[in-house]
C-alpha positions as CSV (number, residue, x, y, z in Angstrom):
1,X,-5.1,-17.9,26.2
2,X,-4.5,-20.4,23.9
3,X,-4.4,-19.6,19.5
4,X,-7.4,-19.3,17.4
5,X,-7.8,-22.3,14.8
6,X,-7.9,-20.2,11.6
7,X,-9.0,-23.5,8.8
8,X,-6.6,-24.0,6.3
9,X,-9.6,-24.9,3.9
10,X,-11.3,-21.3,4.9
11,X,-7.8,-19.6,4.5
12,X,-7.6,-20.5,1.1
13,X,-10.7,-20.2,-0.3
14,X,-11.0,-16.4,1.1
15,X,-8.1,-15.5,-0.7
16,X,-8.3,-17.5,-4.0
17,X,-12.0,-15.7,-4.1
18,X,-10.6,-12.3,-3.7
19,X,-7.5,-13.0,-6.0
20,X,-10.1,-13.8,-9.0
21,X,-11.4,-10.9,-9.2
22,X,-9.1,-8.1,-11.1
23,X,-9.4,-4.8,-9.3
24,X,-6.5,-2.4,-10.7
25,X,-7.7,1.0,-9.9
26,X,-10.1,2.4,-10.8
27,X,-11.9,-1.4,-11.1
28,X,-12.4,-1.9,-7.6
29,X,-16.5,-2.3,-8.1
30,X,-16.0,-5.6,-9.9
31,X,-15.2,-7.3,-6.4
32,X,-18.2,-6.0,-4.4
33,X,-20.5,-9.5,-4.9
34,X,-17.3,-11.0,-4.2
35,X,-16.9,-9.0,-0.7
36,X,-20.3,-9.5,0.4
37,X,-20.6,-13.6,-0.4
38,X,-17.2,-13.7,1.7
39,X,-18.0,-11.9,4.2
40,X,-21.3,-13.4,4.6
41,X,-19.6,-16.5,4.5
42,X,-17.5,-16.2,7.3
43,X,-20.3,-15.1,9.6
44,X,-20.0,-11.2,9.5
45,X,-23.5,-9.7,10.2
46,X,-22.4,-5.9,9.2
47,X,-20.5,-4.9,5.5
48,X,-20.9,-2.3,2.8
49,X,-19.7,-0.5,0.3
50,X,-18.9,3.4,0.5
51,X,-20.1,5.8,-1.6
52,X,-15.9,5.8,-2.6
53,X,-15.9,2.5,-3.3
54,X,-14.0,1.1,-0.3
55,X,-15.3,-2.3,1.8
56,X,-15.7,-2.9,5.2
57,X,-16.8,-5.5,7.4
58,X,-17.6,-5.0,11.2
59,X,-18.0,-6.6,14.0
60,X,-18.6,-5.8,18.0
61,X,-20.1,-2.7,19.3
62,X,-17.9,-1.4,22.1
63,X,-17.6,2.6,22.3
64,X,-13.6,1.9,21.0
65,X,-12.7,1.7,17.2
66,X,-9.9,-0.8,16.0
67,X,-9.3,-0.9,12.2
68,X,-7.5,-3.7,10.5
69,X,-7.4,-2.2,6.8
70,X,-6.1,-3.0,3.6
71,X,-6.8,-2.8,0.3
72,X,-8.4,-4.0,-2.5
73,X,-7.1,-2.6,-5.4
74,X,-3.5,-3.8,-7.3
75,X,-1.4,-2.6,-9.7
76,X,-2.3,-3.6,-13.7
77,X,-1.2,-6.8,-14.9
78,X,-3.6,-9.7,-14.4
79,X,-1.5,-13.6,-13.2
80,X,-3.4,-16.8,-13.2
81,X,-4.9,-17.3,-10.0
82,X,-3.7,-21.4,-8.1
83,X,-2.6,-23.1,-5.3
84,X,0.7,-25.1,-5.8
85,X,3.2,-26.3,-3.0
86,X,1.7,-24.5,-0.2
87,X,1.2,-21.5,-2.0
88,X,-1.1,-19.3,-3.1
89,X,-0.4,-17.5,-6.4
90,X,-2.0,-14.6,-8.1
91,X,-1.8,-10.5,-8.7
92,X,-2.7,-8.8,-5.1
93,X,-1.5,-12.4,-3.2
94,X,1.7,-10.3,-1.4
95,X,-0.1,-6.9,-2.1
96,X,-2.6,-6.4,-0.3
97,X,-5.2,-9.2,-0.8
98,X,-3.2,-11.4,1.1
99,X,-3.1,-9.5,4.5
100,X,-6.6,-8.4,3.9
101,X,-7.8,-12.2,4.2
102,X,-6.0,-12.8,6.9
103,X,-7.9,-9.6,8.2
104,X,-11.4,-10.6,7.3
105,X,-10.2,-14.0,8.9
106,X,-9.5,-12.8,12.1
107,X,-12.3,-10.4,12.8
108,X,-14.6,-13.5,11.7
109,X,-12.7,-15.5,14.5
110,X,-12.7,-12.7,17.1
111,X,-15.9,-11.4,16.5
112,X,-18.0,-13.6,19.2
113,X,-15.4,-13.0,22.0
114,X,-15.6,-8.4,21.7
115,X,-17.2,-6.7,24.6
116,X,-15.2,-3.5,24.6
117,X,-14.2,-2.7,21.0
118,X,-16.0,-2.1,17.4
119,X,-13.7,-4.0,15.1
120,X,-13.7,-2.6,11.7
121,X,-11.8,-4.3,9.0
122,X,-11.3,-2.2,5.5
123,X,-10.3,-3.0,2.0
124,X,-9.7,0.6,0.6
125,X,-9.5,1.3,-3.0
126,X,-6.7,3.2,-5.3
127,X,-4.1,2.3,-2.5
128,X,-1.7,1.6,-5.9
129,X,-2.9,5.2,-7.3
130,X,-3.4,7.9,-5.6
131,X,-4.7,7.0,-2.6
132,X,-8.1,8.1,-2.7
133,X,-9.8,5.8,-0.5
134,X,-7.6,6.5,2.5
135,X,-7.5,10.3,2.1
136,X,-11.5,10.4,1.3
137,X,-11.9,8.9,5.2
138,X,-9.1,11.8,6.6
139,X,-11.6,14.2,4.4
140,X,-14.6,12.8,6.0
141,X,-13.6,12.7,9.8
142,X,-12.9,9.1,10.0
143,X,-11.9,8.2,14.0
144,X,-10.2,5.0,14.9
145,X,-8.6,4.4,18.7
146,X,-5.9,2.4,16.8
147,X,-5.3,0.6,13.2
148,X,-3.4,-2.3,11.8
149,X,-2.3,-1.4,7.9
150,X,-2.6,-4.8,6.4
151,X,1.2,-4.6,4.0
152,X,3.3,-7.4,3.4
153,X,6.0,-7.4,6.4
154,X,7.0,-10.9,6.3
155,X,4.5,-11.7,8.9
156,X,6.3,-11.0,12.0
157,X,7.7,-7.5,11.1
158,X,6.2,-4.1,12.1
159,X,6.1,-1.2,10.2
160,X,6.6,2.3,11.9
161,X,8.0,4.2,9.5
162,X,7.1,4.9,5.3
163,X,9.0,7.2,3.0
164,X,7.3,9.9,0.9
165,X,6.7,10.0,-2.3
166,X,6.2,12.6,-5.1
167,X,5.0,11.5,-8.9
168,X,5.4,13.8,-11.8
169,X,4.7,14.1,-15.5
170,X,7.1,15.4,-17.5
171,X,7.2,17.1,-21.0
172,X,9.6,19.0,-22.9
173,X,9.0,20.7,-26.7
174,X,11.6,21.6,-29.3
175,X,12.0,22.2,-33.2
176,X,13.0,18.5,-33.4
177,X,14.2,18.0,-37.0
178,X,16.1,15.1,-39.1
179,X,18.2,12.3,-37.9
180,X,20.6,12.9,-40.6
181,X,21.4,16.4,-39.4
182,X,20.9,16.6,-35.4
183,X,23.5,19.1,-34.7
184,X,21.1,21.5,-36.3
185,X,18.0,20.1,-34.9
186,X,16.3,20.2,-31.4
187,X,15.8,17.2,-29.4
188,X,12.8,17.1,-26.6
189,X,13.7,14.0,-26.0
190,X,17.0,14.8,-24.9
191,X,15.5,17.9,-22.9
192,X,13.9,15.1,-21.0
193,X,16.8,12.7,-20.8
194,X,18.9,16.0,-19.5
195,X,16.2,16.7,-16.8
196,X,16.5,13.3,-15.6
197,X,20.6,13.2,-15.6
198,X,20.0,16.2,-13.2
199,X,17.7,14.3,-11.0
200,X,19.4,11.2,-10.9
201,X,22.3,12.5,-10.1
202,X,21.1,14.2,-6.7
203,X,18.3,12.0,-5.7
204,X,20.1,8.7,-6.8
205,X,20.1,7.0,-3.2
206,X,20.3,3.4,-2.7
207,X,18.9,2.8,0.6
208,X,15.9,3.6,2.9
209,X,17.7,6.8,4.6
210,X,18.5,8.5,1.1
211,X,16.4,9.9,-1.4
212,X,15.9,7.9,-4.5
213,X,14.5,8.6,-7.9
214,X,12.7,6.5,-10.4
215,X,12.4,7.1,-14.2
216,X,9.0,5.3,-14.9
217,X,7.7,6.2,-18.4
218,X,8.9,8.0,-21.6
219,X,7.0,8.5,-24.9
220,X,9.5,10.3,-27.6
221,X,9.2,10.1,-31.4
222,X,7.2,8.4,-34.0
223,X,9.6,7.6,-37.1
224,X,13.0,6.3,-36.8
225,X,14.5,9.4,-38.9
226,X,12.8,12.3,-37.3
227,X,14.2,14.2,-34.3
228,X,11.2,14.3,-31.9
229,X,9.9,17.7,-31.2
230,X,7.7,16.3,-28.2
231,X,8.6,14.1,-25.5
232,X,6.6,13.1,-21.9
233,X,8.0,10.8,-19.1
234,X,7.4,10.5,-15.6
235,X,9.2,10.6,-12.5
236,X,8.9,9.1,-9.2
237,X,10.8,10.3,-6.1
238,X,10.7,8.4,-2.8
239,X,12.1,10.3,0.8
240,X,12.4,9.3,4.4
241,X,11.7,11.8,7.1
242,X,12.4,14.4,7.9
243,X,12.8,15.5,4.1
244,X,9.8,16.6,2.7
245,X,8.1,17.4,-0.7
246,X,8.3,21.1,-0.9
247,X,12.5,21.1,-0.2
248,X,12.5,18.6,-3.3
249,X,10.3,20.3,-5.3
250,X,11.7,23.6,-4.9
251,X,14.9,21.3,-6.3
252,X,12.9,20.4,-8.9
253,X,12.2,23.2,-10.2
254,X,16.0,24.4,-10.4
255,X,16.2,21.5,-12.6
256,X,13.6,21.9,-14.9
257,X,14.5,25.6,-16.0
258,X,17.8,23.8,-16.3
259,X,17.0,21.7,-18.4
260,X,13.9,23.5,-20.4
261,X,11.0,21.3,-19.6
262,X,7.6,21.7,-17.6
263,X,6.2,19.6,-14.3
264,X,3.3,18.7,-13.5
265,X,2.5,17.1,-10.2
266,X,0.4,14.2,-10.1
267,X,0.6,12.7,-6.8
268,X,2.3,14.0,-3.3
269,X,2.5,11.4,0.1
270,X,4.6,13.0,2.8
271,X,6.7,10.2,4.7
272,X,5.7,9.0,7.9
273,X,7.4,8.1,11.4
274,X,5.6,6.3,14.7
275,X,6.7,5.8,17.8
276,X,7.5,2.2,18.7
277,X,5.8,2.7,22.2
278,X,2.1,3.7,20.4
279,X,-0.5,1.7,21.6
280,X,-0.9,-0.5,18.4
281,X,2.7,-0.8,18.2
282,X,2.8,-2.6,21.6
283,X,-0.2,-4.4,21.5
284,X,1.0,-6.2,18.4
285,X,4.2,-6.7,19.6
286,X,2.4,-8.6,23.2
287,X,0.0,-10.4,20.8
288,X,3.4,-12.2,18.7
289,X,4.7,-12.8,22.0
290,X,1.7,-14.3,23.1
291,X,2.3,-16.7,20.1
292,X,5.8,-17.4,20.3
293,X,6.6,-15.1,17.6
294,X,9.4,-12.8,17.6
295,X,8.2,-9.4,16.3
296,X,10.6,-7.3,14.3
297,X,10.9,-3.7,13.8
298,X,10.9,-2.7,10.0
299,X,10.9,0.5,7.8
300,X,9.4,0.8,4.5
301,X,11.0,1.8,1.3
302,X,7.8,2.9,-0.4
303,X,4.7,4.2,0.6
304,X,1.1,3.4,1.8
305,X,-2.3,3.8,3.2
306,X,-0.3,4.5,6.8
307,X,1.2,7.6,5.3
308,X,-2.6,9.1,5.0
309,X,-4.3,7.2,7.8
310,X,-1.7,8.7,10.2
311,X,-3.6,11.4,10.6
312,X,-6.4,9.9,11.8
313,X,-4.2,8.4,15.0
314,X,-0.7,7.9,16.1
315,X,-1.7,4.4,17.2
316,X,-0.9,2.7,13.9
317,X,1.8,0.4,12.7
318,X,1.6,-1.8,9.1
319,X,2.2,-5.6,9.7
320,X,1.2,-8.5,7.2
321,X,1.8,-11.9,5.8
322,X,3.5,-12.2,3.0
323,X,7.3,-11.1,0.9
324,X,7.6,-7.9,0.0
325,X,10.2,-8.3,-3.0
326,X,7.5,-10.6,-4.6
327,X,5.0,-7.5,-4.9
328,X,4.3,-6.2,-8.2
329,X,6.1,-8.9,-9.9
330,X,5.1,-11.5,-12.0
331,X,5.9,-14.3,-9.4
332,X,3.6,-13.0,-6.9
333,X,2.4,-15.6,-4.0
334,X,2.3,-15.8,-0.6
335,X,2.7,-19.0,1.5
336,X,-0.7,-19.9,3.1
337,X,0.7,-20.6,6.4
338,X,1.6,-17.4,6.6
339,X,-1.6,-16.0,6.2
340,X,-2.8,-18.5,9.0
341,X,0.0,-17.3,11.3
342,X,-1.1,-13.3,10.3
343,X,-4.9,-14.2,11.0
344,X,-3.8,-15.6,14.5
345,X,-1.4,-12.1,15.4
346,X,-4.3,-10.3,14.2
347,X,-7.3,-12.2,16.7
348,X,-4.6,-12.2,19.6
349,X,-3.8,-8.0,18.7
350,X,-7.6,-7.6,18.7
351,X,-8.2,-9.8,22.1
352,X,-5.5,-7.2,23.7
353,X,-7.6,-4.0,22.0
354,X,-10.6,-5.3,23.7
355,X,-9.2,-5.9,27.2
356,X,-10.5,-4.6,29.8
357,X,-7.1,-3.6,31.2
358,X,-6.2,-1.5,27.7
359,X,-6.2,2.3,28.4
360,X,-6.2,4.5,25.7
């Protein structure tokens, strides 16, 4: 069966319209005229808005469920939006916007052909938070037969595996006292700065199999010549399976009597592991193929929606256009023939969903 013509035109304006519109969390409402004119636009029939705030766009009406979801939110920090050199530039063009209009793009193109599926494609919100969106469908008793998580995976890689992740808030309190006499004063600041020596020193990984730690934020102080008797910072802790967030917390807490702060816990994502034989794993892998695409197996250093949405089935894998060292940064673009070439693995992994022959 030969490719899907995705339009280059159609590719670009889909994601320059959902690039214009700033959606950090918690902002995610601003883009829902946005989500309706494009989906209308490229011929969907059925979208919405939840009462959560996440997006979706079906299409088909088969008794089976395939997902292709993303999402909408990014993290703060707003870039100028253009398209230079075959590129499209902007905050959310590597994470996630870009995978999510290759998403809406291929359910558009694959819509006419479905007899045996409902295609569903999602943009959730707080994906960069919490993860709200994704965990509010677990909550509600969301079933899918098998989902796509739309991450940057430089097109052609699959994602089966995640790592955890464990954000805290730390604070500390002390007498403080005068710079000019600090061996009789009492530093929170340096309670913190201790706590974080600790956990550096056994979480300090430097690759995917290890756990690593991240000092994010620290507020200490408020006149050059005064000890700080307060101090808050925050911590971030990414770990593969099979460690998990009670072992390191339990750690944690060893630490932090150590060193005389509190913890609070703000956010827990267990890691996650799939099999490379799950049904989404090798339908993707047959629609590349099917393209002349090598597909590669790839794990994830951080986290996302995949680590939630597990629950809902083993058939899921995370594949998108798109370079995941560009995320987050202030360089972020994607290369819009990538997003062409992600829109055509997603029609041809939806086209091997709907067969006839697929048994779940």
């Amino acid at each position: 069966m030969n490719a899907v013509e995705i339009h280059r035109e159609t590719a670009v304006s889909t994601l320059v319209q959902l690039l214009e519109v700033y959606t950090p969390p918690g902002e995610e409402r601003r883009l829902e005229r946005t989500w309706f004119r494009v989906c209308s636009d490229l011929g969907y029939r059925d979208f919405w808005r939840d009462e959560v705030g996440n997006y979706f766009a079906a299409a088909g009406s088969g008794g089976r469920t395939v997902m292709l979801v993303s999402h909408v939110d990014t993290v703060p920090g707003e870039l100028r939006v253009r398209v230079s050199e075959g590129k499209v530039y902007g905050r959310g063009a590597v994470d996630a916007k870009g995978p999510l209009s290759a998403m809406l793009l291929a359910g558009s193109a694959a819509a006419s052909k479905l007899k045996n599926i409902r295609l569903i494609v999602a943009g959730l919100v707080d994906e960069e938070g919490n993860g709200y969106g994704a965990k509010k469908l677990v909550e509600e008793g969301l079933e899918a037969d098998a989902i796509i998580i739309g991450e940057p995976t430089g097109t052609t890689g699959i994602a089966l595996s995640y790592r955890g992740s464990l954000s805290i808030k730390v604070r500390a309190q002390a007498r403080g006292g005068h710079a000019s006499a600090p061996y009789i004063a009492e530093s929170a600041l340096e309670k913190i700065l201790h706590l974080w020596k600790l956990v550096e020193e056994h979480y300090g990984g430097k690759r995917y199999e290890e756990v690593t730690s991240a000092l994010t934020t620290l507020h200490a102080g408020d006149w050059v010549s005064r000890i700080p008797d307060k101090a808050e910072g925050s911590i971030n802790i990414r770990f593969p399976h099979p460690y998990s967030s009670k072992e390191i917390l339990s750690k944690l807490e060893e630490f932090v009597k150590i060193a005389d702060c509190q913890i609070e816990v703000i956010d827990v994502t267990e890691p996650v592991v799939t099999n490379v034989n799950n049904l989404a794993a090798r339908a993707l892998q047959r629609a590349m193929l099917r393209l002349g695409l090598k597909p590669r197996i790839v794990k994830k250093t951080g986290t996302s929606d995949m680590n939630t949405l597990v629950a809902v089935t083993p058939n899921i894998v995370a594949c998108g256009p798109g370079d995941s060292t560009l995320a987050h940064t202030s360089a972020e673009a994607v290369e819009i023939k990538d997003i062409m070439t992600a829109a055509q693995i997603y029609v041809e992994f939806v086209r091997e969903m709907d067969s006839a022959q697929q048994s779940l």
